[in-house]
N, CA, C and O atoms as CSV, one atom per row, in Angstrom:
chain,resi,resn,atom,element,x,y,z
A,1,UNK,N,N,0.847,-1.179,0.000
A,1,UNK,CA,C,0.000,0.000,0.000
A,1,UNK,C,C,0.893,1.243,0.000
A,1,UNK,O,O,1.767,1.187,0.865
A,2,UNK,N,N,0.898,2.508,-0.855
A,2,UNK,CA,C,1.650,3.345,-0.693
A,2,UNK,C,C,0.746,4.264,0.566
A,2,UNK,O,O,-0.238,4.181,1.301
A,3,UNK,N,N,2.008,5.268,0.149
A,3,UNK,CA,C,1.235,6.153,1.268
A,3,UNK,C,C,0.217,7.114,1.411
A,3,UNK,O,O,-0.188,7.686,2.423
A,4,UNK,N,N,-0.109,7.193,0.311
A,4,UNK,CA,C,-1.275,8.002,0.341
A,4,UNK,C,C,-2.874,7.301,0.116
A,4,UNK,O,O,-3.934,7.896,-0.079
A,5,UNK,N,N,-2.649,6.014,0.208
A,5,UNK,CA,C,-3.628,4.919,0.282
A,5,UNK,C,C,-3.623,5.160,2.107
A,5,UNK,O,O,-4.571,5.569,2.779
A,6,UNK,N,N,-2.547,4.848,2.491
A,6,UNK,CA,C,-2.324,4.649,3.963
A,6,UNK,C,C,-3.132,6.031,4.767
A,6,UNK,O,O,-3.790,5.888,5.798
A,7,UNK,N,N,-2.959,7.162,4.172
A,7,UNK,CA,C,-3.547,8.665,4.793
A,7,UNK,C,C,-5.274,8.017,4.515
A,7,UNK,O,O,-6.097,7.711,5.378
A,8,UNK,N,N,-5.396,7.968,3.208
A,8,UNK,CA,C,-7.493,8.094,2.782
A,8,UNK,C,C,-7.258,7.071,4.340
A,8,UNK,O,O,-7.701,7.508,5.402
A,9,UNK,N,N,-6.626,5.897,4.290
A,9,UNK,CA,C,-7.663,4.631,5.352
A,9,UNK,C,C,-7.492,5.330,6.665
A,9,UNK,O,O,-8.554,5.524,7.256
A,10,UNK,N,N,-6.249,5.817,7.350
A,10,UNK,CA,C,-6.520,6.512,8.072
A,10,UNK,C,C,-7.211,7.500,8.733
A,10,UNK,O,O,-7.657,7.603,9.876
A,11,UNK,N,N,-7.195,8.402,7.489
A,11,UNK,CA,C,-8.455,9.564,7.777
A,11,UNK,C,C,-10.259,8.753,7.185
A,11,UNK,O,O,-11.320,9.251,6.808
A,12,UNK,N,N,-9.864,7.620,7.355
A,12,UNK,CA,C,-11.263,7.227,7.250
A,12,UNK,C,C,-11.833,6.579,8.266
A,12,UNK,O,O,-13.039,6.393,8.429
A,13,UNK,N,N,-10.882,6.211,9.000
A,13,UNK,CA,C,-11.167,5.758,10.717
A,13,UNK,C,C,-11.368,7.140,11.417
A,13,UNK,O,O,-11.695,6.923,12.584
A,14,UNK,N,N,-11.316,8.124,11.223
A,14,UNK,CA,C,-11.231,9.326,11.828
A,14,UNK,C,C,-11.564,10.633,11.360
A,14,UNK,O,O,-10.879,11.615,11.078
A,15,UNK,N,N,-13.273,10.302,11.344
A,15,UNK,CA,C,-14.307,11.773,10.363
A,15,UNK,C,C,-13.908,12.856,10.929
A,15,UNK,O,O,-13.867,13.917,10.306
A,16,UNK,N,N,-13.447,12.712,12.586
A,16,UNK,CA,C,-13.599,14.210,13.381
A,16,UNK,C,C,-12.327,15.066,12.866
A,16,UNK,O,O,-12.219,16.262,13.134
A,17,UNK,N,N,-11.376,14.357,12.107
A,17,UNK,CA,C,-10.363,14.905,11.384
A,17,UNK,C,C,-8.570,14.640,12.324
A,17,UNK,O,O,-8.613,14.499,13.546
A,18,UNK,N,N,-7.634,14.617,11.841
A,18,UNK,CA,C,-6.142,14.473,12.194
A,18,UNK,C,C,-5.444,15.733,11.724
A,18,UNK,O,O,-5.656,16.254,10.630
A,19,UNK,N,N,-4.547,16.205,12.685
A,19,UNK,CA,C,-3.281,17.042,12.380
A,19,UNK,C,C,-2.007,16.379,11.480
A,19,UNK,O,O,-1.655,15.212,11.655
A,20,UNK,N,N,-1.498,17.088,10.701
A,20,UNK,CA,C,-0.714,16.212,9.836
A,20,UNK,C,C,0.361,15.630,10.655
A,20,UNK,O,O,1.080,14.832,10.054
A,21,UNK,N,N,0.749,15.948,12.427
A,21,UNK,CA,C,1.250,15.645,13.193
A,21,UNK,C,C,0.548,14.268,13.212
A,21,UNK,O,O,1.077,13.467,12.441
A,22,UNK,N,N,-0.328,13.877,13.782
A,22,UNK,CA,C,-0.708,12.543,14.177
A,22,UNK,C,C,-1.000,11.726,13.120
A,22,UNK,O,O,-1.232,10.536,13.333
A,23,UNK,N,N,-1.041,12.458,11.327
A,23,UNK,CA,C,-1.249,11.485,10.545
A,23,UNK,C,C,0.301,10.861,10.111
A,23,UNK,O,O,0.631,9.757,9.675
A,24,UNK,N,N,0.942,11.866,10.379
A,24,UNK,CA,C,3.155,11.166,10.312
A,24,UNK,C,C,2.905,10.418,11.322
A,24,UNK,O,O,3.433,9.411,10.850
A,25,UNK,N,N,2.432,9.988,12.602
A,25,UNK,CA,C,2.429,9.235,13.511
A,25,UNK,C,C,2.150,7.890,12.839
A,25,UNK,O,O,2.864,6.896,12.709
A,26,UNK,N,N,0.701,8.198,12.391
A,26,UNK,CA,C,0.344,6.876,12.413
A,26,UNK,C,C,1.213,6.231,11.224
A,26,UNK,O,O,1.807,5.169,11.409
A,27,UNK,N,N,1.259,6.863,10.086
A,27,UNK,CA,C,1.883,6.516,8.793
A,27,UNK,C,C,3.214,5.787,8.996
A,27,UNK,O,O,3.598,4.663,8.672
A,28,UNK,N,N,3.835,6.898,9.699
A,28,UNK,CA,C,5.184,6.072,10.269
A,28,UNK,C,C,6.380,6.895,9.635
A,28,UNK,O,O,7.483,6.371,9.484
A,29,UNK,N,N,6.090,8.344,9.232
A,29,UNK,CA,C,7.128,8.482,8.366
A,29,UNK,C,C,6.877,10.644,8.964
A,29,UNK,O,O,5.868,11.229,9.359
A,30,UNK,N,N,8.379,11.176,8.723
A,30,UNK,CA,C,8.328,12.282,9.645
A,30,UNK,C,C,7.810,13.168,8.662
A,30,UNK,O,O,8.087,13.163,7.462
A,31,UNK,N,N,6.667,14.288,9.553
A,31,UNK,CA,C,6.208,15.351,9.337
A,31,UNK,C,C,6.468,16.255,8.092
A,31,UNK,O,O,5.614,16.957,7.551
A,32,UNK,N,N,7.591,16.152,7.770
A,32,UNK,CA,C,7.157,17.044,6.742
A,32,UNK,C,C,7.149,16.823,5.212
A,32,UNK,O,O,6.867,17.478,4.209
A,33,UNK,N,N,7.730,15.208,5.611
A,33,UNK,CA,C,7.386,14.821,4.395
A,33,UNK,C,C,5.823,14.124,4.193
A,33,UNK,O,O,5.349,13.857,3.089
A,34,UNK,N,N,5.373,13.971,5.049
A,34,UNK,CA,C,3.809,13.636,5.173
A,34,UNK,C,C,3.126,14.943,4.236
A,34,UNK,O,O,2.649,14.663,3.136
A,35,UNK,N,N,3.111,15.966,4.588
A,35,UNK,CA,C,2.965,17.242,4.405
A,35,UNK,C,C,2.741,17.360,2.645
A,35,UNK,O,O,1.882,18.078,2.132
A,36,UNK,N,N,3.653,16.546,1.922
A,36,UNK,CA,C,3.337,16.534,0.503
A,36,UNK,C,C,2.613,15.753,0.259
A,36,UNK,O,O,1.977,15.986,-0.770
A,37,UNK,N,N,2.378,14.838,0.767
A,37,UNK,CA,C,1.360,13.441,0.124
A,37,UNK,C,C,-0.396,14.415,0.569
A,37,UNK,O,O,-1.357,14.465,-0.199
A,38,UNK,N,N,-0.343,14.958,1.755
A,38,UNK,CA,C,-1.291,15.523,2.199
A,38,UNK,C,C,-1.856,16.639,0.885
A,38,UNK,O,O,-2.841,16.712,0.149
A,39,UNK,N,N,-0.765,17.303,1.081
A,39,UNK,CA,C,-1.169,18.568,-0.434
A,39,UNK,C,C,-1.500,17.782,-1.579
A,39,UNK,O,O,-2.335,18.205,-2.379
A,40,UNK,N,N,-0.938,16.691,-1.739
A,40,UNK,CA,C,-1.384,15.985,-3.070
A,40,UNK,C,C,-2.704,15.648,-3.341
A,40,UNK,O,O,-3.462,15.992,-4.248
A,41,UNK,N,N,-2.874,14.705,-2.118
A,41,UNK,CA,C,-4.582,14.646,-2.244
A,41,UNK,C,C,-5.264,15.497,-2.001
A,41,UNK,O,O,-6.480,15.354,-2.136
A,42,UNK,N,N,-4.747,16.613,-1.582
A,42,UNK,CA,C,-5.759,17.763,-1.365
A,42,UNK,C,C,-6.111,18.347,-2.871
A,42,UNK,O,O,-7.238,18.401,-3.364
A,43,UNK,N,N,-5.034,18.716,-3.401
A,43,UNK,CA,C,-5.058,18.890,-5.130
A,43,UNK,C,C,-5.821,17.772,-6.079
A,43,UNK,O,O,-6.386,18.016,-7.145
A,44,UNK,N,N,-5.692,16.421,-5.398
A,44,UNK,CA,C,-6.746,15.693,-6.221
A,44,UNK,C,C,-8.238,15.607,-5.669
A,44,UNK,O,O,-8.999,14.643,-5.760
A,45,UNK,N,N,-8.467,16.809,-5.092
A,45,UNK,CA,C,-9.798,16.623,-4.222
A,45,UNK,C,C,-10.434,15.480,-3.334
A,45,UNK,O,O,-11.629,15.402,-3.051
A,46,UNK,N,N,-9.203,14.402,-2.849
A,46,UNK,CA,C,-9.977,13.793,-1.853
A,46,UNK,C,C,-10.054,13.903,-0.444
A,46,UNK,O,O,-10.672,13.168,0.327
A,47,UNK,N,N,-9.065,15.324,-0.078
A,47,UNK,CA,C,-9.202,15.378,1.249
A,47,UNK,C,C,-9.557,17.221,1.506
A,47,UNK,O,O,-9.408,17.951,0.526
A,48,UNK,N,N,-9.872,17.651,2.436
A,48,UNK,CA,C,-10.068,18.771,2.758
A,48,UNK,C,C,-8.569,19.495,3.868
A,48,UNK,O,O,-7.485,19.089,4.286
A,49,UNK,N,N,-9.092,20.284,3.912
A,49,UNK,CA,C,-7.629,21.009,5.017
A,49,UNK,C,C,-8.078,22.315,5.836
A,49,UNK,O,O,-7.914,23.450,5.389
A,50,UNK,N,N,-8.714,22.013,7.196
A,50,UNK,CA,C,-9.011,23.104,7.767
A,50,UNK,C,C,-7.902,23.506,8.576
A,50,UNK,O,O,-7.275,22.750,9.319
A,51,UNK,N,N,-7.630,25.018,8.362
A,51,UNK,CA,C,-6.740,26.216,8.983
A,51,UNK,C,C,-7.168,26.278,10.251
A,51,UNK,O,O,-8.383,26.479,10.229
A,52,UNK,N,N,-6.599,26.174,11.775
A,52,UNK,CA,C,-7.596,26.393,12.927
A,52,UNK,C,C,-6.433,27.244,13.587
A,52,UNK,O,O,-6.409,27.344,14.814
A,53,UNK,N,N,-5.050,28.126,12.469
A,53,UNK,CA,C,-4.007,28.869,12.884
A,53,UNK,C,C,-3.413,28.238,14.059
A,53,UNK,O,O,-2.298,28.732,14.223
A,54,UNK,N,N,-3.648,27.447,14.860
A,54,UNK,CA,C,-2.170,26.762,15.421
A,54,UNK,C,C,-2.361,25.144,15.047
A,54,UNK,O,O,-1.709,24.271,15.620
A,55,UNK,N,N,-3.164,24.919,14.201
A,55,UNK,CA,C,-3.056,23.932,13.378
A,55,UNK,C,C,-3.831,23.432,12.533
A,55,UNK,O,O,-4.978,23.875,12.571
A,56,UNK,N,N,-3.529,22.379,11.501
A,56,UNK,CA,C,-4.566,22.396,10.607
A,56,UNK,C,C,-5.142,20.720,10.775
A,56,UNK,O,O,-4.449,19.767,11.131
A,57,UNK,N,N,-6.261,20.699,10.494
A,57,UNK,CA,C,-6.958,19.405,10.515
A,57,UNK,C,C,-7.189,18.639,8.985
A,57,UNK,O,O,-7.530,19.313,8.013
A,58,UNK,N,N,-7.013,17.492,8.909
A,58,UNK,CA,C,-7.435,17.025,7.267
A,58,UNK,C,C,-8.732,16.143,7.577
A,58,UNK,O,O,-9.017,15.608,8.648
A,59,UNK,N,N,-9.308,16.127,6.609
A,59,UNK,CA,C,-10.376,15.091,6.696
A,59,UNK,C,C,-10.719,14.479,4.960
A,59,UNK,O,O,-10.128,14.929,3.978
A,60,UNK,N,N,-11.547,13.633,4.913
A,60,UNK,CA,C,-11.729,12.927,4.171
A,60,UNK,C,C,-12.972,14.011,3.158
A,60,UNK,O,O,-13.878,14.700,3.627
A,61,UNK,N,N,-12.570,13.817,1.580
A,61,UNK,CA,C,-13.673,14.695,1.495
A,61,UNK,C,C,-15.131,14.599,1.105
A,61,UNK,O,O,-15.148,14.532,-0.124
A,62,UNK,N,N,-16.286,14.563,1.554
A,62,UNK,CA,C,-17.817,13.586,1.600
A,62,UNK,C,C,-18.104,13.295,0.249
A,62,UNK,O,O,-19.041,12.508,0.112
A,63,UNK,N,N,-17.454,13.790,-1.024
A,63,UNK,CA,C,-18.168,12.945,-2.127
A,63,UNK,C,C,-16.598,11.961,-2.602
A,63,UNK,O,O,-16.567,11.194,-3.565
A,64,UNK,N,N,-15.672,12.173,-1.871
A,64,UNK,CA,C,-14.665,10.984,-2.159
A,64,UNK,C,C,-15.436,9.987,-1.244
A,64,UNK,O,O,-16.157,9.169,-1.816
A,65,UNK,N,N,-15.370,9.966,0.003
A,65,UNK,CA,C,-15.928,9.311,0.902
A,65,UNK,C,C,-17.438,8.204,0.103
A,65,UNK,O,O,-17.703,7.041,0.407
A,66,UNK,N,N,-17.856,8.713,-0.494
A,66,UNK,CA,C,-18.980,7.960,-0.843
A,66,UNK,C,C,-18.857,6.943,-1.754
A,66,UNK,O,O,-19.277,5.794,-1.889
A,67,UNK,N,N,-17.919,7.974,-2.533
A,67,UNK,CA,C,-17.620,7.278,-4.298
A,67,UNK,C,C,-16.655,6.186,-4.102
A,67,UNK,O,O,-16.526,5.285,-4.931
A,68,UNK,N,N,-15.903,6.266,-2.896
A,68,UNK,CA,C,-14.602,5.274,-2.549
A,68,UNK,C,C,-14.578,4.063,-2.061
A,68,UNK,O,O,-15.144,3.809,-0.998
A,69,UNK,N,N,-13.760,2.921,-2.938
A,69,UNK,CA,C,-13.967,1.492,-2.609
A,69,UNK,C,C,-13.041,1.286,-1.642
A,69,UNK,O,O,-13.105,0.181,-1.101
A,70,UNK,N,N,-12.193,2.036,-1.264
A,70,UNK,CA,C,-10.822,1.806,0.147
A,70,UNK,C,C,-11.804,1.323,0.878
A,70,UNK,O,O,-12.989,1.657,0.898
A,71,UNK,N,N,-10.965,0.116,1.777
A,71,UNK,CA,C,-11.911,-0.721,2.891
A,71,UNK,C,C,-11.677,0.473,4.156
A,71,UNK,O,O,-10.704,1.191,4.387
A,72,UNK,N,N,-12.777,0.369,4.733
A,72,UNK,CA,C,-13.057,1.933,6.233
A,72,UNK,C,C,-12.140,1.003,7.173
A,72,UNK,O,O,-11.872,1.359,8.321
């Protein structure tokens, strides 16, 4: 599974949303390179990215979420 398979399943156990801090956690791989895979899918519209200025939250985005065969 690469890693940006690994982020959707992750942020799909977790609607209320992850800091890109705890999604390098779980992934297994450091922060700031997480940080591009994140922008990537954000550019392919499957994830969202809320600003909350001392940090940002990602979440899954509700018409990827629907359309998507990744196991939850």
């Amino acid at each position: 599974m690469g890693i940006k398979e690994e982020i959707i399943k992750i942020l799909f156990k977790h609607p209320e949303g992850l800091t890109f801090t705890q999604i390098a956690r779980d992934v297994g791989i450091h922060r700031n390179t997480i940080t591009k895979y994140i922008y990537e899918l954000k550019g392919e519209d499957k994830i969202s990215i809320r600003d909350l200025k001392t940090l940002k939250l990602c979440y899954i985005k509700k018409h990827f979420q629907e359309d998507s065969k990744v196991d939850k």
